[in-house]
FIBA-40930 format. One record per residue (C-alpha): x, y, z. Coordinates in steps of 0.1 Angstrom, whole numbers, padded with zeros to 4 digits, always signed. Layout:
XYZ ...
This chain:
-1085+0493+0635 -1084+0478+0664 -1093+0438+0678 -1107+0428+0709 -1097+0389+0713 -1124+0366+0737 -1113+0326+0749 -1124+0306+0712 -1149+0289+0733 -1167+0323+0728 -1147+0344+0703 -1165+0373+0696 -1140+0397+0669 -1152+0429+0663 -1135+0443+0633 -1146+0480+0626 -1133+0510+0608 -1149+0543+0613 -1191+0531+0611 -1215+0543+0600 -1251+0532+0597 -1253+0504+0566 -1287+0509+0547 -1305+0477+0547 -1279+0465+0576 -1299+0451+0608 -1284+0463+0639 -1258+0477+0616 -1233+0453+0620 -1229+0421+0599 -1223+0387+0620 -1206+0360+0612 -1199+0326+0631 -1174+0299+0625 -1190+0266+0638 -1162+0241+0635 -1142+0214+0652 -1119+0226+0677 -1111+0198+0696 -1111+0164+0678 -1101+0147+0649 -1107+0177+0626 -1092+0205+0643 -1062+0204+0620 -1089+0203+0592 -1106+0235+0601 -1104+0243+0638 -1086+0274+0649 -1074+0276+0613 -1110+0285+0601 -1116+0312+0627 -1077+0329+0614 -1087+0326+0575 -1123+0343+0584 -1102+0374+0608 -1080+0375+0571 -1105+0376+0552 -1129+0403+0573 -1096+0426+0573 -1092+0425+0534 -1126+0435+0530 -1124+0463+0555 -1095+0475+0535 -1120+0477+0503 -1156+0475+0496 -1162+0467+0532 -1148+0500+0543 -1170+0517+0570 -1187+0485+0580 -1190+0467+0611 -1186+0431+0615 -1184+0406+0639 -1170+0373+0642 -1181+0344+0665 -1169+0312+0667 -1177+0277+0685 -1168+0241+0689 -1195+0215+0677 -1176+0185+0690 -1184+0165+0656 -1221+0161+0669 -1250+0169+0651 -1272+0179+0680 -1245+0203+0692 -1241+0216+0660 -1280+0227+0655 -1278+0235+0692 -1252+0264+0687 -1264+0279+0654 -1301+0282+0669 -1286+0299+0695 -1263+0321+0670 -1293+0326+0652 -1324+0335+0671 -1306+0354+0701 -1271+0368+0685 -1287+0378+0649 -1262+0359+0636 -1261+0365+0596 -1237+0335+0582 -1223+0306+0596 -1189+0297+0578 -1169+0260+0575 -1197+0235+0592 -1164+0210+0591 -1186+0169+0598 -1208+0163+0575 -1236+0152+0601 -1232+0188+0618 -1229+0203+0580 -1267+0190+0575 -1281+0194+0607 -1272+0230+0604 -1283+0234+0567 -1322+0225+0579 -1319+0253+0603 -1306+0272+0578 -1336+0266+0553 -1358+0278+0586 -1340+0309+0603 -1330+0323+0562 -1295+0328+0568 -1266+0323+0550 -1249+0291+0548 -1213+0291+0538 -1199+0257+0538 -1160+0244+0530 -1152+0213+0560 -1184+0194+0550 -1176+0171+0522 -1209+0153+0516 -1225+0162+0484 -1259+0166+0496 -1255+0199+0510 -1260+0209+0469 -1281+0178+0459 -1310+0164+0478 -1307+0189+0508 -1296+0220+0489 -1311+0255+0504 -1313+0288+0484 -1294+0309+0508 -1266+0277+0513 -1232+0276+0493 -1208+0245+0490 -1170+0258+0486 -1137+0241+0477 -1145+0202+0473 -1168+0177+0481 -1167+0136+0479 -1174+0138+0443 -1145+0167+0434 -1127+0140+0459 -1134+0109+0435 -1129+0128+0403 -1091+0133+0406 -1078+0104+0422 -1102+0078+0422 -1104+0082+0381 -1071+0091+0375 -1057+0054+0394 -1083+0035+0379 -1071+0050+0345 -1036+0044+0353 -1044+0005+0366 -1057+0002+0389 -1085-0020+0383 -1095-0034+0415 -1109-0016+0449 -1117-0020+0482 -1123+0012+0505 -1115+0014+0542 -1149+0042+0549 -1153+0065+0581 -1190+0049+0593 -1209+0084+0591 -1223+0103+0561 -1192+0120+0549 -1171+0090+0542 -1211+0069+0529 -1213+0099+0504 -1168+0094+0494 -1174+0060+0491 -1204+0058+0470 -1193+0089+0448 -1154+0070+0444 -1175+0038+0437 -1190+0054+0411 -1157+0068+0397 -1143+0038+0400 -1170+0018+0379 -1171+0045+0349 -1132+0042+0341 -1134+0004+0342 -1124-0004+0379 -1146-0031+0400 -1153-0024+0434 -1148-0057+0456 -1161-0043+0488 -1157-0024+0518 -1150-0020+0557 -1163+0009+0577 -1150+0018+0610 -1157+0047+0637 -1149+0079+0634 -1117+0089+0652 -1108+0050+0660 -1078+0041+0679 -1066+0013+0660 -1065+0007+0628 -1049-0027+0622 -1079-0053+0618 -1093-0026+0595 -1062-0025+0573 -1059-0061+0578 -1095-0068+0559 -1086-0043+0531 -1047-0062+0524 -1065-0097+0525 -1091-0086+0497 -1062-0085+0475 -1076-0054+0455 -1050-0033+0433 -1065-0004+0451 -1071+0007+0491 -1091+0035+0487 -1095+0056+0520 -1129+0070+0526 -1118+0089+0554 -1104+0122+0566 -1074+0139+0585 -1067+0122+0620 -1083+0088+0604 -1064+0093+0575 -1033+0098+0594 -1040+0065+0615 -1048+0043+0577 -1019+0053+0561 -0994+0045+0592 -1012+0014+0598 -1008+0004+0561 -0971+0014+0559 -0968-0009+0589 -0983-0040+0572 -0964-0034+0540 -0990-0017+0519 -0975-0005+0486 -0944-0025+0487 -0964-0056+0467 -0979-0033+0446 -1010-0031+0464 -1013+0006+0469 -1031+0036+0485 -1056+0061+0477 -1061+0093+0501 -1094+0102+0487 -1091+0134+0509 -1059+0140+0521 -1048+0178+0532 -1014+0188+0537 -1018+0197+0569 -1019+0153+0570 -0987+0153+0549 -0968+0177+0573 -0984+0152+0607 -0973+0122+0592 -0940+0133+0573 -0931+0126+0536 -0912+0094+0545 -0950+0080+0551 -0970+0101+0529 -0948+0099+0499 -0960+0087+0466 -1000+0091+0476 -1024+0108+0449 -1049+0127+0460 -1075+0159+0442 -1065+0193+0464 -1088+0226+0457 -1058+0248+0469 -1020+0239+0473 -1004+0273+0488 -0970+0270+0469 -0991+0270+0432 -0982+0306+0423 -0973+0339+0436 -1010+0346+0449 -1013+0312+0467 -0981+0319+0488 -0985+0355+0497 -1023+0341+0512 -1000+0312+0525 -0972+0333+0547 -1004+0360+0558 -1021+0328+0571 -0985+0312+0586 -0976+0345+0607 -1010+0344+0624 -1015+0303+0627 -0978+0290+0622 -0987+0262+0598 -0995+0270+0559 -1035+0268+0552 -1050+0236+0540 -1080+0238+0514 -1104+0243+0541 -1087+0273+0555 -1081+0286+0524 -1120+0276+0511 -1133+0296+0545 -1112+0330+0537 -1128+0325+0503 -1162+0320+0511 -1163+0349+0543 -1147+0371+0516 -1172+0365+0487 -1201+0370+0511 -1190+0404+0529 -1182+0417+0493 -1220+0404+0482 -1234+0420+0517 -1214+0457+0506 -1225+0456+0470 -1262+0446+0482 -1257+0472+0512 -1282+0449+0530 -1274+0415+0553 -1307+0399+0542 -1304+0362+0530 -1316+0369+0504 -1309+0394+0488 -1270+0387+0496 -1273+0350+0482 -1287+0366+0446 -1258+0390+0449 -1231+0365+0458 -1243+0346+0427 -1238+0377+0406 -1203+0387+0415 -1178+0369+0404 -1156+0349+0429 -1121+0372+0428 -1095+0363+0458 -1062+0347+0457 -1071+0312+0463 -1097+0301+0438 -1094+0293+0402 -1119+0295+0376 -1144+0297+0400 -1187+0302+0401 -1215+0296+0420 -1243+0271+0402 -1282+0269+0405 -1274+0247+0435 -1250+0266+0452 -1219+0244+0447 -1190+0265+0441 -1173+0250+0412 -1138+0257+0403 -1108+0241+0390 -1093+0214+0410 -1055+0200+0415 -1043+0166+0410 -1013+0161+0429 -0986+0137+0442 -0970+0136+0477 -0934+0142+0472 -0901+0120+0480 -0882+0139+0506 -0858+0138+0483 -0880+0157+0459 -0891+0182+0488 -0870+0217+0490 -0878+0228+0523 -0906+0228+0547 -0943+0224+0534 -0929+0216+0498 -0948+0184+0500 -0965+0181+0464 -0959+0179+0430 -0989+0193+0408 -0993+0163+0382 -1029+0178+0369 -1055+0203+0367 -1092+0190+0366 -1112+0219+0348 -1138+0233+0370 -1169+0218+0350 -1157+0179+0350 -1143+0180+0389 -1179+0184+0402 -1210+0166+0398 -1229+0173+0367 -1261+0196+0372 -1279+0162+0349 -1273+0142+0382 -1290+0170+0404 -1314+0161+0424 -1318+0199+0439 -1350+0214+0435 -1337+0244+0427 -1323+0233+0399 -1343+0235+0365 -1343+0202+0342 
């Protein structure tokens, strides 16, 4: 087996053992594209990361069911813009045949995308977007929400501080739909184990300065600062809290979607004692590491929960497209929700009415360094949320594809 390697700005991988023609394949070969961030404030969330766990994932199915079968990967930057986002998978879709289009990390980009997705009837495969309306009010038949979303988010840390004390909030939000859709879904949390929410700043994404921001959160005096915001934002919050004295007056922290790809940039002397809900943690068990070193070899940092919710989600669909022996939409998305989601990453996972892939999720504390062993031992795993409470009741569903 051999790979062919392109500039990412155009990656085009070309995995292939010895083919032959797949009934009900068009073109015979099965396409898949990674539209990500490469460049910006969520590279290190998905980025180059996404486009190594989808390479891992298309060689362990051409080692089984996906054996004879060719398949090609693309992969392009969206820039965190919606237009460019839509841009690029209308292209992928109308001229390259492109069959699935895997992470969609941005929210904005995630639902731009998902309307095209509706139109062209391909397969969405989504793990970076966070917003919980890629399964809700804009769900799509052929679309699938891995790993976590802002509710899975809310449900581990923002209940489980509220429960421990943590009566009062005030959240420090991303202004764009992924941290709206955290901070109403934490708000919520927050409410239904007691809490009172005293109000809120929002500020752009990828800001330079954090400090009037942090400033506004200290002053409201709430127990709680709960972050609303993601990786290089996230990064910036919590070293312009440590700098202001957050935590040390009992005020303290919540990294409503922290990755440890965050905790190894900012370095457990900043990070330590945050609680945050993880859908993957590679050092949980035997299976989790030997995904973790595969991933470390080829990208030289262990995989966060998007990486590891890509490989999932690429591998769960090329198994569906083999068992269905076809690449249509449609016929893959009833299979995908027929076969049961086996890889080394997930736990107790399945795929609902509304295509959110629910499984169980972690609850976990950032570590002392004197609690850390070595390099990326960053958390200790305080909880498991069961895969049924983590994520959003189907009650609340406002997908029409759910029955009531």
């Amino acid at each position: 087996m051999a790979y062919k390697l392109f500039p990412l700005a155009a990656l085009s991988l070309c995995l292939a053992g010895t083919l032959q023609a797949q009934t009900g394949i068009s073109d015979n070969v099965v396409k898949i594209g990674v539209l990500t961030d490469m460049s910006g404030p969520y590279s290190g969330f998905g980025g180059k990361g996404s486009v190594v766990a989808t390479k891992l994932a298309i060689e362990d199915c051409l080692k089984a069911e996906c054996q004879g079968m060719k398949i090609e990967l693309l992969s392009a930057d969206h820039q965190n813009k919606a237009d460019i986002a839509s841009s690029k998978a209308r292209e992928w879709l109308d001229r390259e045949q492109v069959d699935a289009i895997a992470d969609l990390t941005n929210s904005a980009a995630a639902l731009s995308v998902q309307k095209l997705l509706k139109e062209k009837g391909a397969v969405g495969l989504f793990t970076g977007a966070a917003t919980t309306r890629l399964t809700n009010e804009d769900c799509a038949p052929n679309s699938f929400h891995w790993m976590f979303d802002t509710y899975s988010a809310s449900a581990g840390a923002a209940a489980a501080l509220t429960r421990a004390g943590g009566k009062t909030w005030y959240f420090l939000t991303v202004d764009y739909a992924f941290g709206h859709s955290l901070e109403k879904d934490a708000s919520e949390m927050v409410k239904a184990n007691g809490g009172t929410v005293l109000g809120a700043v929002r500020h752009p994404l990828n800001a330079s300065d954090f400090s009037s921001f942090v400033m506004q959160a200290q002053n409201s005096k709430a127990q709680i600062i709960g972050m609303a915001n993601a990786t290089q934002d996230a990064i910036n919050t919590i070293k312009a809290a440590r700098e202001f004295g957050v935590g040390e007056k009992g005020q303290k922290l919540a990294a409503l979607m922290l990755q440890v790809t965050d905790v190894h940039a900012m370095g457990l002397r900043v990070a330590q004692g945050l609680v945050a809900s993880e859908g993957f943690y590679w050092n949980l068990d035997d299976q989790t590491r030997g995904f973790a070193a595969r991933f470390e070899k080829e990208h030289k940092v262990k995989p966060n929960q998007v990486h590891a919710g890509v490989y999932s989600s690429v591998l769960h669909y090329l198994k569906s497209v083999a068992a269905a022996k076809s690449d249509n939409a449609d016929v893959v998305a009833a299979k995908m929700r027929e076969l049961p989601i086996k890889d080394a990453v997930m736990r107790n996972a399945s795929i609902r009415p509304d295509g959110r892939v629910i499984h169980d999720m972690l609850l976990v504390e950032v570590k002392t360094p004197a609690q850390s062993k070595g390099a990326w031992d960053y958390y200790n795993v305080i909880g498991t949320i069961p895969a049924q409470q983590a994520f959003m009741p189907l009650a609340q569903s406002q997908c029409p594809l759910v029955k009531k």
